[in-house]
C-alpha positions as CSV (number, residue, x, y, z in Angstrom):
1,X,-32.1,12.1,10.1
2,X,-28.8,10.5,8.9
3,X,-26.6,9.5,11.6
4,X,-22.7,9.6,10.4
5,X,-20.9,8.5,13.4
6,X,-20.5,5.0,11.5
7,X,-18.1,6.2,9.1
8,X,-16.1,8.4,11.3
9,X,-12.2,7.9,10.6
10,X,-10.1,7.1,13.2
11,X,-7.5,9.5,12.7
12,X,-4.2,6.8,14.1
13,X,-4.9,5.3,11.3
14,X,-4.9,8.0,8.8
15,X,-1.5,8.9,9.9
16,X,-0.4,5.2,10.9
17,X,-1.6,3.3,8.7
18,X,-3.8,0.1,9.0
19,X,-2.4,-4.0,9.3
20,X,-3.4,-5.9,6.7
21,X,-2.6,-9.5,7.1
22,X,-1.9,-11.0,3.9
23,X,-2.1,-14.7,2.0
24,X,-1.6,-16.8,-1.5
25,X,-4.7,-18.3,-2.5
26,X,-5.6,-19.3,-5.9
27,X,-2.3,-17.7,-7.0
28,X,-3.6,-14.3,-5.6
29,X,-2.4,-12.2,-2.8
30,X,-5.5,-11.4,-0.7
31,X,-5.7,-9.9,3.0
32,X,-7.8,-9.2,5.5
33,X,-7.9,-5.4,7.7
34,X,-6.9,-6.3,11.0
35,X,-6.4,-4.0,14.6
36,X,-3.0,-6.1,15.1
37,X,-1.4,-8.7,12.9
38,X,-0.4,-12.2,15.1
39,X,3.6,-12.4,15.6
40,X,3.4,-14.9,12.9
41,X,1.3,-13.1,10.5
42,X,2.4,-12.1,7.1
43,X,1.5,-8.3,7.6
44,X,1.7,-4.9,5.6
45,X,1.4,-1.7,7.3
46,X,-0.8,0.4,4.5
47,X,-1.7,4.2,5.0
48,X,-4.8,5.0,3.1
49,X,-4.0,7.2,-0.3
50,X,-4.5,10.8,-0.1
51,X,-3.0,14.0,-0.8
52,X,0.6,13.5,-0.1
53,X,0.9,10.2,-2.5
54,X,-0.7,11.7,-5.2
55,X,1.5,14.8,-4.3
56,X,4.6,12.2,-3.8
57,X,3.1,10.6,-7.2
58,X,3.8,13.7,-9.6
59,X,7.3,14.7,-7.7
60,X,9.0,11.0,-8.9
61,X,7.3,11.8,-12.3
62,X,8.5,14.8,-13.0
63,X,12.0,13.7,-13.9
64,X,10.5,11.2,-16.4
65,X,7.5,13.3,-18.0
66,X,9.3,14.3,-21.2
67,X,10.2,10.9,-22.1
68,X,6.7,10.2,-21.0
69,X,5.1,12.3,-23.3
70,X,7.4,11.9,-26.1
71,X,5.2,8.7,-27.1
72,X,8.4,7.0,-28.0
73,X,8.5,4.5,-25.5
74,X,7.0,0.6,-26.1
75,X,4.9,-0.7,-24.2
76,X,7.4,-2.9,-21.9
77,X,9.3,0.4,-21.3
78,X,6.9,2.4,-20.6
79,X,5.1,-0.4,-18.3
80,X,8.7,-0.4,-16.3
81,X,9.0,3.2,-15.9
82,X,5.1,3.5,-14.7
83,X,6.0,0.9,-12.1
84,X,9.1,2.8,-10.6
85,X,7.6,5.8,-10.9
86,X,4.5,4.0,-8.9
87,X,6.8,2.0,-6.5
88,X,8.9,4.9,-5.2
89,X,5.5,6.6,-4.3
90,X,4.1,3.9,-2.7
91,X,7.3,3.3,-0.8
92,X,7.6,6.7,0.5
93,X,3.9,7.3,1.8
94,X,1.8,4.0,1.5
95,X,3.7,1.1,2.5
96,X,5.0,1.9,5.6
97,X,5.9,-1.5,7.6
98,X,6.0,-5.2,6.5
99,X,6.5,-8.5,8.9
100,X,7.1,-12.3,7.6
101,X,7.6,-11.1,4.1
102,X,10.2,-12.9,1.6
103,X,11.1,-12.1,-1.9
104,X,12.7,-14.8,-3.3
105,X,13.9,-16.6,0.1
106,X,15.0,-13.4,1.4
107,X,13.4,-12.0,4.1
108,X,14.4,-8.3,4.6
109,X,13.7,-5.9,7.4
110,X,11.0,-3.4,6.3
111,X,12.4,-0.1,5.4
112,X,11.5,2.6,3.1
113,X,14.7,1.6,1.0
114,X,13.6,-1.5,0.6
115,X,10.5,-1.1,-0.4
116,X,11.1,1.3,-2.9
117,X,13.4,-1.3,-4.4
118,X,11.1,-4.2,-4.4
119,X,8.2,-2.3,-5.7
120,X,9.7,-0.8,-8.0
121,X,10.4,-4.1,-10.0
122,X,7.9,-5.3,-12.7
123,X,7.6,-8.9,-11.3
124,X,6.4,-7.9,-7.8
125,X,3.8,-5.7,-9.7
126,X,1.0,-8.4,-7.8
127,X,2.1,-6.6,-4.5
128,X,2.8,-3.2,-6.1
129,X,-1.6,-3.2,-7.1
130,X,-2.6,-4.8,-3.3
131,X,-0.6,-1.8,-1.6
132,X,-2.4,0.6,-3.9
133,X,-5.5,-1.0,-3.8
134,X,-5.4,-1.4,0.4
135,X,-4.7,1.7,0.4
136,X,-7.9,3.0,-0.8
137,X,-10.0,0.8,1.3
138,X,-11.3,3.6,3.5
139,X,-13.4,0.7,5.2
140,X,-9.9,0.1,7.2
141,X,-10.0,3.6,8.7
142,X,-13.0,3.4,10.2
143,X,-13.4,4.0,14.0
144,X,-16.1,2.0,14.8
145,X,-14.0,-1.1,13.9
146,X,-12.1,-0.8,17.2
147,X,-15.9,-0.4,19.1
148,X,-16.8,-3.5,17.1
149,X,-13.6,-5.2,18.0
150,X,-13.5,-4.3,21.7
151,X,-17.4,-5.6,21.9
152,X,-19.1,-2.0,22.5
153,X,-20.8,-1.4,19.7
């Protein structure tokens, strides 16, 4: 018999999204899944990719897929378009909270405006690929992390 209770979802995070508590090392941005980022964590807020962001994916397209498929556009152009296209999506169902996190010295409240704008940008395309990637981690959704974390399992 295969038991499945080990890779129930737990739901909260589905809809809530998941900490991920992030770092530069070697030049890249890795993180770690966490239950609660410290107060002094640098911490995104990631909902796992699904439906709606591939739904949210094709909406900011659609204004652009003519000059998509038109073939015309270099590479560079094309690359910037992908990555606003990509960074609005991300921005309005992914990403969905940020804490100790500065761009350039800045350090911005999270919101939705915000990201957009940020990810959106070629050079934070680093970021842009951990948010996507995070996102499909479905390892961060699982419910018996908080058994494990709480010492019941």
């Amino acid at each position: 018999m295969l038991e499945l209770s080990a890779i129930k979802v737990d739901p909260q995070k589905l809809d809530k999204g998941a900490w991920w508590v992030v770092r530069m090392e070697g030049g890249h941005l890795i993180g770690n899944q966490v239950e609660k980022p410290a107060e002094d964590d640098a911490a995104l807020l990631v909902i796992p990719s699904g439906y709606s962001y591939e739904r949210q994916l094709e909406r900011e397209a659609e204004p652009h897929l003519t000059k998509l498929r038109r073939g015309d556009l270099d590479d560079a152009d094309r690359d910037a378009l992908m990555s606003k296209i990509t960074g609005a999506a991300v921005a309005k169902k992914i990403l969905r909270g940020w804490q100790n996190i500065s761009f350039d010295g800045q350090t911005p409240p999270w919101s939705e405006d915000k990201a957009a704008e940020v990810l959106a940008k070629r050079e934070w395309k680093i970021l842009l690929d951990f948010v996507v990637a995070a996102s499909g981690d479905r390892q961060a959704t699982l419910a018996a992390q908080e058994a494990e974390a709480a010492g019941n399992s």
